[in-house]
TORDOPA-53941 format. One record per residue (C-alpha): residue number from 1; residue in one letter; x, y, z. Coordinates in Angstrom, 2 decimals. Example, Ala and Ser with C-alpha at 12.3 -4.5 7.8 and 13.67 -1.06 7.14 Angstrom:
2
NODE   seq   type         x         y         z
NODE     1      A     12.30     -4.50      7.80
NODE     2      S     13.67     -1.06      7.14
//
This chain:
452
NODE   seq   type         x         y         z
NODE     1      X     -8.91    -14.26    -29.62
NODE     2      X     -5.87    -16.46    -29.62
NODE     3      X     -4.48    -16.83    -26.37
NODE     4      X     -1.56    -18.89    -26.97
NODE     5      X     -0.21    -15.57    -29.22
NODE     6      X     -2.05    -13.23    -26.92
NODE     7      X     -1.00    -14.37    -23.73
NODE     8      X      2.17    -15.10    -22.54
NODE     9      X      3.02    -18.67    -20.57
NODE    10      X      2.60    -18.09    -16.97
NODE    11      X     -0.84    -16.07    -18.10
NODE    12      X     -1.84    -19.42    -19.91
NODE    13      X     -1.08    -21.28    -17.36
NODE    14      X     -3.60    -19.36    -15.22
NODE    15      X     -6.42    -19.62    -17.84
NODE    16      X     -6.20    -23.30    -18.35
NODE    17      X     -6.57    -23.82    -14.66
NODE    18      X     -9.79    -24.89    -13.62
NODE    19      X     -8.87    -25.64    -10.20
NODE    20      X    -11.33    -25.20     -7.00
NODE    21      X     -9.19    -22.71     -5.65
NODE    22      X     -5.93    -21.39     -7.05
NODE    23      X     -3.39    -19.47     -5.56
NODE    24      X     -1.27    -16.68     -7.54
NODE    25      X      1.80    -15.57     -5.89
NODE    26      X      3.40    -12.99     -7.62
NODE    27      X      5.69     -9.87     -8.49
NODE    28      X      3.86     -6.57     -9.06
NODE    29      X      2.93     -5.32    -12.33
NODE    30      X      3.27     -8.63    -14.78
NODE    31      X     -0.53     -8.55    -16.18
NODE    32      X     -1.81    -10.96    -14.16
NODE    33      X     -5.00     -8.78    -12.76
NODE    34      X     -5.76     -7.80    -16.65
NODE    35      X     -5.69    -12.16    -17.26
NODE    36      X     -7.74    -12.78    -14.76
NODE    37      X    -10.21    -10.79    -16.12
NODE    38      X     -9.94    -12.47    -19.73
NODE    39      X    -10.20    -15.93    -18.03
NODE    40      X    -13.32    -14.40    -16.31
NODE    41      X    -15.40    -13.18    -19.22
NODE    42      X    -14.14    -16.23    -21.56
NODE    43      X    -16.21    -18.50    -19.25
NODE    44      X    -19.26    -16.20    -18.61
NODE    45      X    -19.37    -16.11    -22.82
NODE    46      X    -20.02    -20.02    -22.87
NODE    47      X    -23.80    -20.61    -22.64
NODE    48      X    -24.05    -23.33    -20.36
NODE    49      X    -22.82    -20.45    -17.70
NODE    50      X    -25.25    -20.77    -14.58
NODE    51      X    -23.59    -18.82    -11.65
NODE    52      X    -22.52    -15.33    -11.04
NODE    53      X    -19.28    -14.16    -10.38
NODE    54      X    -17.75    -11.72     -7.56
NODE    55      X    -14.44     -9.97     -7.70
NODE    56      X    -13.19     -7.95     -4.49
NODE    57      X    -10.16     -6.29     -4.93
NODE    58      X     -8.18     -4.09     -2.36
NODE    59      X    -10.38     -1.05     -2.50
NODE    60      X    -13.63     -0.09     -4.69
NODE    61      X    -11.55      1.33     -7.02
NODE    62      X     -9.36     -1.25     -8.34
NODE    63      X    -12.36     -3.89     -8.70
NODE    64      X    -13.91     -1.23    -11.24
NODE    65      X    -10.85     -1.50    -13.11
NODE    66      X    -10.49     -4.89    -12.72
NODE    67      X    -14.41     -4.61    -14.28
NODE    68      X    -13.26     -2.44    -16.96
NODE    69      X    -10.72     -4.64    -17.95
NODE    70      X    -13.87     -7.23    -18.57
NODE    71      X    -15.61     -5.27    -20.26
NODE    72      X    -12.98     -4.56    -22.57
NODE    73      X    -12.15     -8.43    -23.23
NODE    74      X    -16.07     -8.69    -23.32
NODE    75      X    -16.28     -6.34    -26.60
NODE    76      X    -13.36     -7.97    -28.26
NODE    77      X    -15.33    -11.56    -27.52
NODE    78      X    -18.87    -10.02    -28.47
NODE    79      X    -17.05     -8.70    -31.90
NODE    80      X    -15.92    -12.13    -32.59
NODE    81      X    -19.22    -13.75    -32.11
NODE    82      X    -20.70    -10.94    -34.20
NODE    83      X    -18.66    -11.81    -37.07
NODE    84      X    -19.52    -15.20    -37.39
NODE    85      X    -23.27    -14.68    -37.32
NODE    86      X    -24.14    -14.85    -33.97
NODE    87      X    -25.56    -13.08    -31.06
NODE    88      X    -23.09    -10.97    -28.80
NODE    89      X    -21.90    -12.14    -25.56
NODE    90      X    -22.82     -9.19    -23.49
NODE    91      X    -26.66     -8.55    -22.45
NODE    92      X    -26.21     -5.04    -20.55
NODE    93      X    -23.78     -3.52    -17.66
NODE    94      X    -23.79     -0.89    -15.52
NODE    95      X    -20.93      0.78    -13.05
NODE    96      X    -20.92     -2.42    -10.76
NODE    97      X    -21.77     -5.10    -12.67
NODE    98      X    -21.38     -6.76    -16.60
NODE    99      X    -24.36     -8.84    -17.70
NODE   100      X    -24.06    -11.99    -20.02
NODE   101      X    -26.45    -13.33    -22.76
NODE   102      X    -26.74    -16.56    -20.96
NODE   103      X    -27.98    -14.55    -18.09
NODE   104      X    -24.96    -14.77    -15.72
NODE   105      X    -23.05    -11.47    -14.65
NODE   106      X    -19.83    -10.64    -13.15
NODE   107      X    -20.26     -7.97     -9.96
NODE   108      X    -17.50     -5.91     -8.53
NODE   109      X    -17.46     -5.84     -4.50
NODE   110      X    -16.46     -3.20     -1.98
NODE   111      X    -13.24     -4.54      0.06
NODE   112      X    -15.48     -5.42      2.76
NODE   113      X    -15.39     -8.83      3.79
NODE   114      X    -18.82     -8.77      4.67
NODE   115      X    -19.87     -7.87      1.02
NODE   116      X    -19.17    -11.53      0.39
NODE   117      X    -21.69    -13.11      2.54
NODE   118      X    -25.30    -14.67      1.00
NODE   119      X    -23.61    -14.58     -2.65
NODE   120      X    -22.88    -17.89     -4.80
NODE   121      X    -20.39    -18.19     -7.57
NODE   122      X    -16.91    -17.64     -8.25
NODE   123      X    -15.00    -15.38     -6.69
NODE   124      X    -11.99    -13.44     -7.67
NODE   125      X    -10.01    -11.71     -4.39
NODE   126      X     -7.48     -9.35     -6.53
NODE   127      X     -4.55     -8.39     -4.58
NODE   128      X     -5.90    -10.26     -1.79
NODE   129      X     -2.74     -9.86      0.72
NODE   130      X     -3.63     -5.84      0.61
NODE   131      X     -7.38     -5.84      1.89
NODE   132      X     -7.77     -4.89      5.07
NODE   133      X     -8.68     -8.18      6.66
NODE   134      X     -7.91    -11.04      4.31
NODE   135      X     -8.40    -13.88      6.88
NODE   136      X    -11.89    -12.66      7.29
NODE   137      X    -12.52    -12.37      3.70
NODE   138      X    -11.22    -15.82      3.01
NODE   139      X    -13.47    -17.17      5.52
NODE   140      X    -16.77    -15.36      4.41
NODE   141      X    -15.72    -15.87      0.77
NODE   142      X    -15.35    -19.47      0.59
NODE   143      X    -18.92    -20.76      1.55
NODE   144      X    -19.83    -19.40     -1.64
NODE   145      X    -18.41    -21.64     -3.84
NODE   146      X    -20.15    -24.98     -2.07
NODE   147      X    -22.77    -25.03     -4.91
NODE   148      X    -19.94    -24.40     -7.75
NODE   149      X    -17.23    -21.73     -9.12
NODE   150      X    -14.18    -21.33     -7.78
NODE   151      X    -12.31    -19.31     -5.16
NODE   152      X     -9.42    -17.23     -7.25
NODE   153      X     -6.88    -15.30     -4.96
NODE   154      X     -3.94    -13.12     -6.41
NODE   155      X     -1.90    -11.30     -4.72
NODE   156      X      1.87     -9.94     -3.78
NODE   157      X      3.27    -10.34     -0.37
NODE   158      X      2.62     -8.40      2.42
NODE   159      X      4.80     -9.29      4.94
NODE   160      X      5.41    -12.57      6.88
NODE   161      X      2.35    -12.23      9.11
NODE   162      X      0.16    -11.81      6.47
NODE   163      X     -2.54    -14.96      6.17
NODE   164      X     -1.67    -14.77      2.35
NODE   165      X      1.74    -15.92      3.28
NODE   166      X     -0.23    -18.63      5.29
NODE   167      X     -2.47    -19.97      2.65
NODE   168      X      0.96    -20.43      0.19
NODE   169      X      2.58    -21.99      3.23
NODE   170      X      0.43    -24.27      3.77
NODE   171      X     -0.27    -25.23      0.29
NODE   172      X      3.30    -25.45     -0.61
NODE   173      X      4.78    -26.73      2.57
NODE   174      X      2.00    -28.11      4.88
NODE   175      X      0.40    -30.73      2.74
NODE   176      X     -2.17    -28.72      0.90
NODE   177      X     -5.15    -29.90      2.72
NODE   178      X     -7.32    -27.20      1.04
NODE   179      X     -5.89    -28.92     -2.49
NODE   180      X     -5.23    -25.63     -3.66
NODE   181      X     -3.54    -25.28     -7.04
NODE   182      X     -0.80    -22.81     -6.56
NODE   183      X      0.89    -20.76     -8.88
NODE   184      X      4.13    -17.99     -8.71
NODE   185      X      5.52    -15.10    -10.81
NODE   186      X      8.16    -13.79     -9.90
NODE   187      X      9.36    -10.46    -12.34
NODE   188      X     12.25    -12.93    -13.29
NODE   189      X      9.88    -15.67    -14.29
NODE   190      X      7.77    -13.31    -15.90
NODE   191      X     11.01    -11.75    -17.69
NODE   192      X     12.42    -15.36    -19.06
NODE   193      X      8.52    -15.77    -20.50
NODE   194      X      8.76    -12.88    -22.77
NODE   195      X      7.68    -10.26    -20.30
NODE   196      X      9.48     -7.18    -21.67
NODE   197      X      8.69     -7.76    -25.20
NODE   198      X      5.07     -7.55    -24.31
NODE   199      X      6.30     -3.97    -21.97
NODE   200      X      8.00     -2.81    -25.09
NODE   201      X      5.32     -3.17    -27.32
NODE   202      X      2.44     -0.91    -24.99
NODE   203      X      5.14      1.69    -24.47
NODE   204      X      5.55      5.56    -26.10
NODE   205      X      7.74      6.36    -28.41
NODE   206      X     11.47      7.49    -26.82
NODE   207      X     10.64      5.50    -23.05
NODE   208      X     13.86      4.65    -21.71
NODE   209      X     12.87      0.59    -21.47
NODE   210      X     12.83      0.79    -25.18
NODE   211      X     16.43      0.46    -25.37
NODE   212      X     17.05     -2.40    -22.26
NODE   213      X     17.38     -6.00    -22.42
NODE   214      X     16.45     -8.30    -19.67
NODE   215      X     18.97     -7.89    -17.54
NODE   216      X     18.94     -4.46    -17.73
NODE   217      X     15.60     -3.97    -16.78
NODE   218      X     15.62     -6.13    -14.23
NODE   219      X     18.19     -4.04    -12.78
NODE   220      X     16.23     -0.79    -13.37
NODE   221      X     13.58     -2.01    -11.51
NODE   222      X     15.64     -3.17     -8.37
NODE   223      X     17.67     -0.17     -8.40
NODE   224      X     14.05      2.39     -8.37
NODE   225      X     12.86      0.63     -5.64
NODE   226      X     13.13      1.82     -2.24
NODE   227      X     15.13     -0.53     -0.01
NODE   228      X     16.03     -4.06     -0.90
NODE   229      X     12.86     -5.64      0.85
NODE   230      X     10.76     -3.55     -1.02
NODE   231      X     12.21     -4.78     -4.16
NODE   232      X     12.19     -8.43     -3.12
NODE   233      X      8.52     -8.65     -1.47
NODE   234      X      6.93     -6.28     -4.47
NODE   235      X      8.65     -8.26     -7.40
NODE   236      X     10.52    -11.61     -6.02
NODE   237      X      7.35    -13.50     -4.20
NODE   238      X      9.89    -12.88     -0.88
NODE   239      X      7.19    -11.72      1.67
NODE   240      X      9.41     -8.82      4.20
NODE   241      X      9.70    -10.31      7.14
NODE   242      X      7.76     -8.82     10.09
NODE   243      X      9.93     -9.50     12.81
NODE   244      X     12.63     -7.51     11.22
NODE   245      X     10.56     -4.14     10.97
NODE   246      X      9.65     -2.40     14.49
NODE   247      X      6.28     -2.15     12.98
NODE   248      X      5.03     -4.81     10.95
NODE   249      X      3.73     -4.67      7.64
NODE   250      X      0.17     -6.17      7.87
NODE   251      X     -0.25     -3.16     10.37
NODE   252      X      0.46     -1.14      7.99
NODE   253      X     -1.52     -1.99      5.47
NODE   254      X     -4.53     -1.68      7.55
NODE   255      X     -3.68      1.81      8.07
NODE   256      X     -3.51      2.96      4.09
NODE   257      X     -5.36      5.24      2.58
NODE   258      X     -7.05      3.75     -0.19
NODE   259      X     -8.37      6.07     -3.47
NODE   260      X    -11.86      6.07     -2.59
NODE   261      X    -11.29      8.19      0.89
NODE   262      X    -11.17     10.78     -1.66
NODE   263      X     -7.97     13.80     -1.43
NODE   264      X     -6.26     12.26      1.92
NODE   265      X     -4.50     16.14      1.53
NODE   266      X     -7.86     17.99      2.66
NODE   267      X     -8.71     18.79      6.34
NODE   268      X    -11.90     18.04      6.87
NODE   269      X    -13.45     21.68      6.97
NODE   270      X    -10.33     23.09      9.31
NODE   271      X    -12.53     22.51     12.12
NODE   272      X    -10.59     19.54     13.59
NODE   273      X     -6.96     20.08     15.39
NODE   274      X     -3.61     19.70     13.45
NODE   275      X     -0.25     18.23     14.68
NODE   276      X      3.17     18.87     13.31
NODE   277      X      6.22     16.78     13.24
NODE   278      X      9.43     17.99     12.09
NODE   279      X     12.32     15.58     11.52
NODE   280      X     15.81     18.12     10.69
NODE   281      X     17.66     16.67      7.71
NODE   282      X     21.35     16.68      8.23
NODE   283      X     23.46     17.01      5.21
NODE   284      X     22.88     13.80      3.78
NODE   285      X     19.36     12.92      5.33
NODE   286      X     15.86     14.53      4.25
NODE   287      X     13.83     17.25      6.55
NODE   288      X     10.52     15.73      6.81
NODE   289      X      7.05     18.04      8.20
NODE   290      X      4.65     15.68      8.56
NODE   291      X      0.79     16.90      8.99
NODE   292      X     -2.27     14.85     11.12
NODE   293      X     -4.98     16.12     11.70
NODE   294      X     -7.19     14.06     14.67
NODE   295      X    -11.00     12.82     13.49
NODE   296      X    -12.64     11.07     16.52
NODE   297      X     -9.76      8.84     17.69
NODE   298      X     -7.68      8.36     14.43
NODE   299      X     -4.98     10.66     12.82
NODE   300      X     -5.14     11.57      9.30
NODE   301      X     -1.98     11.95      7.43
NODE   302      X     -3.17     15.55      5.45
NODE   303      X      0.30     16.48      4.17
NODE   304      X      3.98     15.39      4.11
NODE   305      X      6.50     17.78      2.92
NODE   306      X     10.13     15.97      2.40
NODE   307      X     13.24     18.72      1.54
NODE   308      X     16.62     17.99      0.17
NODE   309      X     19.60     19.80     -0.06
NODE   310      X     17.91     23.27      0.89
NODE   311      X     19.43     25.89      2.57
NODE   312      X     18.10     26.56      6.09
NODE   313      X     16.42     30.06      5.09
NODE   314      X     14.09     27.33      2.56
NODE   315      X     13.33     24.99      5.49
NODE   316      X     12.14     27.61      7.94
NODE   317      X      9.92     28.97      5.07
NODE   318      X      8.53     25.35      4.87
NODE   319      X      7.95     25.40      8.29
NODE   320      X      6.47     28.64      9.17
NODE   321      X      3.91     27.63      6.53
NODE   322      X      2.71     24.88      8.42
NODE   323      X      3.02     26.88     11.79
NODE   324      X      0.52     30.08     10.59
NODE   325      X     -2.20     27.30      9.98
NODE   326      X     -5.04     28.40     12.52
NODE   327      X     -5.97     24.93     13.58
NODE   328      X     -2.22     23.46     14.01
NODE   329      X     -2.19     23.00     18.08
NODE   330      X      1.24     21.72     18.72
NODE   331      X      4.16     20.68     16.81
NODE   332      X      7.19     19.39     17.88
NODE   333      X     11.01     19.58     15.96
NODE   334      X     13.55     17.39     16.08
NODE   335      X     16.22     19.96     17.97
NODE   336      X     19.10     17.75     17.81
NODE   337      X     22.22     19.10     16.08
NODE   338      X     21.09     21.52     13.74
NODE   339      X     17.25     21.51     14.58
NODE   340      X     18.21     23.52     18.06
NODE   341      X     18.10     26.65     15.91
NODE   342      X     15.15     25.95     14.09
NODE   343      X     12.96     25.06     17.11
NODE   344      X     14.30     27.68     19.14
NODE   345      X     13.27     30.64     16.44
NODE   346      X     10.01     28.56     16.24
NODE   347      X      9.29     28.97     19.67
NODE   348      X     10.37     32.38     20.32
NODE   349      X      8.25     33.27     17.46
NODE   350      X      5.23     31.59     18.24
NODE   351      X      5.35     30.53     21.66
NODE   352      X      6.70     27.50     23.91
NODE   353      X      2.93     26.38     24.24
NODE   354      X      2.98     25.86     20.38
NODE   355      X      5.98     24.78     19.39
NODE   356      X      8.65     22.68     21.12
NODE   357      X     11.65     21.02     20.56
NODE   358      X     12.76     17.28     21.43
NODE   359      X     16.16     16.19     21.60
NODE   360      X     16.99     12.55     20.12
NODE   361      X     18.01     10.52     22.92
NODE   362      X     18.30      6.41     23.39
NODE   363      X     15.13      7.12     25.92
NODE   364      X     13.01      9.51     23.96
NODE   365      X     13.26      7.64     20.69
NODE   366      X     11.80      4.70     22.87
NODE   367      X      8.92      6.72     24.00
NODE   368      X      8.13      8.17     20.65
NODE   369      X      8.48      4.69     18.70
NODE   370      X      6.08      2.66     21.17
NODE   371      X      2.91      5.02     20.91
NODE   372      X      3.40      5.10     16.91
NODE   373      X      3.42      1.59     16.96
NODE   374      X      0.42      1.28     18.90
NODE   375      X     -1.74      3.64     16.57
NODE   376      X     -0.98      1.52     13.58
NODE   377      X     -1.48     -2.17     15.86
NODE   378      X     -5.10     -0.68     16.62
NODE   379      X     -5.43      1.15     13.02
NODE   380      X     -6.34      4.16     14.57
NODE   381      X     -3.48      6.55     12.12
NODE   382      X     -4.10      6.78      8.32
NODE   383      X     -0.98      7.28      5.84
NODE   384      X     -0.51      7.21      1.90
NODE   385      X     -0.34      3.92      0.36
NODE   386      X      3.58      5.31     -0.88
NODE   387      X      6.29      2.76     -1.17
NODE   388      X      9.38      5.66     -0.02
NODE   389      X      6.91      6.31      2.89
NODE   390      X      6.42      2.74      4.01
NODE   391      X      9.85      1.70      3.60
NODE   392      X     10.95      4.50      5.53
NODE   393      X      8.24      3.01      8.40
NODE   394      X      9.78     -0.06      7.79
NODE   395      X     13.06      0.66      7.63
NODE   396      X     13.62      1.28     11.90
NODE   397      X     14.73     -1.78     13.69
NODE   398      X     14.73     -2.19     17.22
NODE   399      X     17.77     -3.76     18.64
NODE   400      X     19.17     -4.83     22.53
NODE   401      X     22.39     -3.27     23.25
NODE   402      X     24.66     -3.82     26.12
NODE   403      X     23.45     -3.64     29.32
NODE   404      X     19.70     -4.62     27.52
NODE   405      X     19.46     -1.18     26.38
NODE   406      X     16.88     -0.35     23.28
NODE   407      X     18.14      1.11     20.08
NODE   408      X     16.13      2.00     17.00
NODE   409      X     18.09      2.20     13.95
NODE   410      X     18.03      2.55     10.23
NODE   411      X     20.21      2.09      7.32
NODE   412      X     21.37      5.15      5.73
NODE   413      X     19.97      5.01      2.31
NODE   414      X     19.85      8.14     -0.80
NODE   415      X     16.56      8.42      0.52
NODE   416      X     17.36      9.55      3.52
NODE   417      X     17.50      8.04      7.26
NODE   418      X     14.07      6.98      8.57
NODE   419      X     13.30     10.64      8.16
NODE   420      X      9.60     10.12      7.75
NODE   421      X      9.16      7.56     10.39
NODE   422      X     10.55     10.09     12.97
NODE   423      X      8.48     13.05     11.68
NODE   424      X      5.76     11.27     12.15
NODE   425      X      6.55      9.67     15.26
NODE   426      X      6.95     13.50     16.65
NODE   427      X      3.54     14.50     15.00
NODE   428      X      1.98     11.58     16.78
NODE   429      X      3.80     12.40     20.04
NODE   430      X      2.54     16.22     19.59
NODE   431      X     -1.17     14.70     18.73
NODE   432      X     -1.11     12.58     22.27
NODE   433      X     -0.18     15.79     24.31
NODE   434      X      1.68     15.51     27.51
NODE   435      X      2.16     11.81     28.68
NODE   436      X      3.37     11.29     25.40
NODE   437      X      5.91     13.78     25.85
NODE   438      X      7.35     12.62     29.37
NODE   439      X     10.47     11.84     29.88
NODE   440      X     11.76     13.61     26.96
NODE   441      X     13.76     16.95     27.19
NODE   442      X     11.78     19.57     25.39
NODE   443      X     11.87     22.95     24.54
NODE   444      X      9.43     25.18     26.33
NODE   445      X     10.19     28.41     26.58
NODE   446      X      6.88     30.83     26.36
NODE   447      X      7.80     33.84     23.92
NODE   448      X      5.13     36.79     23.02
NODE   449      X      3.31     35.47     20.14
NODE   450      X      4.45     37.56     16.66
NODE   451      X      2.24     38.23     13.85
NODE   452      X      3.62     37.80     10.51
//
């Protein structure tokens, strides 16, 4: 395989780098996982290969792809070697693991640091800024490489706290004292390397990139993504900064669901208790429902429903749906402006108990923001790993008005108004029962329960 035609610059680049340990910072989606994994397999091919090699990515999942992308590169190799007469490369591999004719393998590891501990060899730590503790994987990691390999980490940003942000700090602005050999992508970088011509070239028939240039699509990316900071921390090497954000986004990423936890949508048997929290859209804003369900000490996002532009007769639907689920406890709606109405026919319909109504005041938005960001500081809520959903998290700010008053506020964007992070703030309220709730002025008016 020629890489200089196969691979584009800033891929080379990362190839030819036998460095210790090497750093890539770097925008989303630019094929750097996929040359890693070339790199990988092109030195376990050589014979005088003596030591395994790990690779840890964020979740279980994407370090079997990360695998499968060996194996793939390990076919092509063992094809090569085939045709000239020799011997192929691979010697047997299995779900986990990819074993080598000179005897060495390459292992995929759960995104538990502890996996990492008692193993020798080089390790690869794929999308390193995203596991859930990637100080404590560094620090487990790195003894493995005393008696060779090297320590590969590659990542995006994940917000200013993050100790990936720290490690390319420190390398690019403290005096490197771990000599690490650091690299960064940004999607422009990748773009002036020949970037979309490799896009173009894996893409159906008709796709709509097809027809851009490079401007264009760097536009087209900017403008899908959610919020600004989104766009520059996902493809711009700009880590969001965490002191912006009321809650910060390495707490967030330790609350994510990650693929294996299996369909995040399914209750657990329906024999655990359900909260509801109902944010009202106004005319330009979403309605959000947003679904926990409590397991032990944690809530578990099971389902967020997000309307737009529907007539009221279409959002009560929505939320009587949610409200005839036998295990749903309490719920609580968001009766300011036009959600007095909907909680109101909500609670005459299926009691005060059930269903109540909180009006949005400087106070109570206070005493529902605090809790929330307590259950993600002490990862005890799970949501989707969904980029509208954490910007919409991210989005609320708190600010000191006059007087040292607290506001939380968001920017109006087409996606709405921090819709989600209120729904869920109510949900979690509803969830946390009645000290959660003081102080706020709720709805509570017992009706004669009404069946449907």
């Amino acid at each position: 395989m020629g890489s200089d035609s196969f691979f584009l610059p800033y891929q080379r680049a990362w190839i030819e780098d036998k460095s210790r340990i090497k750093i890539m910072e770097k925008s989303r989606q630019i094929g750097m996982s996929w040359t890693a994994a070339y790199s990988l397999v092109r030195e376990h091919s050589l014979s005088g290969g003596r030591l395994d090699s790990w690779v840890a990515s964020r979740d279980e999942t994407q370090a079997r792809l990360f695998l499968a992308d060996c194996a793939k590169f390990a076919d092509i190799l063992g094809t090569a070697v085939r045709d000239f007469g020799f011997s192929g490369v691979v010697r047997d591999s299995s779900a986990n693991s990819i074993g080598f004719a000179n005897g060495t393998r390459i292992w995929s590891l759960s995104s538990n640091a502890d996996a990492q501990a008692g193993k020798r060899g080089t390790r690869v730590l794929d999308e390193f800024a995203l596991h859930p503790e990637p100080e404590r994987l560094y620090a487990i990691a790195y003894p493995g490489i005393t008696w060779g390999g090297r320590m590969e980490i590659i990542s995006t940003h994940r917000g200013s706290g993050n100790f990936f942000k720290r490690l390319v700090d420190e390398a690019r602005h403290g005096g490197n004292p771990k000599k690490v050999s650091l690299h960064r992508v940004t999607l422009q970088d990748a773009l002036e390397q020949g970037f979309l011509g490799k896009l173009k070239a894996a893409l159906p028939e008709g796709h709509e990139v097809l027809g851009m240039d490079e401007g264009e699509y760097f536009d087209y990316v900017k403008n899908s993504c959610a919020d600004e900071e989104s766009f520059l921390q996902e493809y711009m090497c700009s880590p969001a900064d965490d002191s912006a954000g009321f809650v910060g986004c390495d707490c967030i990423s330790r609350c994510l669901y990650r693929p294996e936890d299996g369909n995040w949508r399914a209750a657990e048997g329906g024999a655990n208790p359900l909260f509801l929290g109902v944010d009202v859209g106004r005319s330009r804003d979403l309605s959000v429902f947003w679904l926990l369900e409590r397991v032990g000490d944690t809530l578990y996002t099971r389902e967020i429903s997000a309307l737009e532009n529907v007539p009221f007769s279409h959002q009560e639907a929505e939320l009587h749906r949610f409200l005839r689920l036998p295990n749903l406890r309490r719920a609580l709606i968001d009766q300011s402006g036009l959600g007095r109405q909907f909680a109101e026919r909500a609670a005459e319909r299926y009691g005060g108990a059930r269903v109540g109504g909180v009006t949005f005041t400087a106070g109570v938005k206070e005493a529902l923001a605090y809790p929330l960001k307590a259950r993600f500081e002490d990862a005890k809520i799970r949501i989707p790993d969904d980029i509208e959903v954490i910007a919409d998290i991210r989005s609320v700010r708190k600010e000191v008005g006059a007087g040292g008053t607290l506001r939380f506020c968001a920017e109006r964007t087409s996606d709405g108004h921090a819709d989600r992070f209120w729904a869920l703030a109510l949900a979690v309220s509803a969830a946390d029962g009645a000290n959660s709730n003081a102080g706020m002025e709720l709805l509570e008016k017992e009706a004669p329960r009404l069946v449907w």
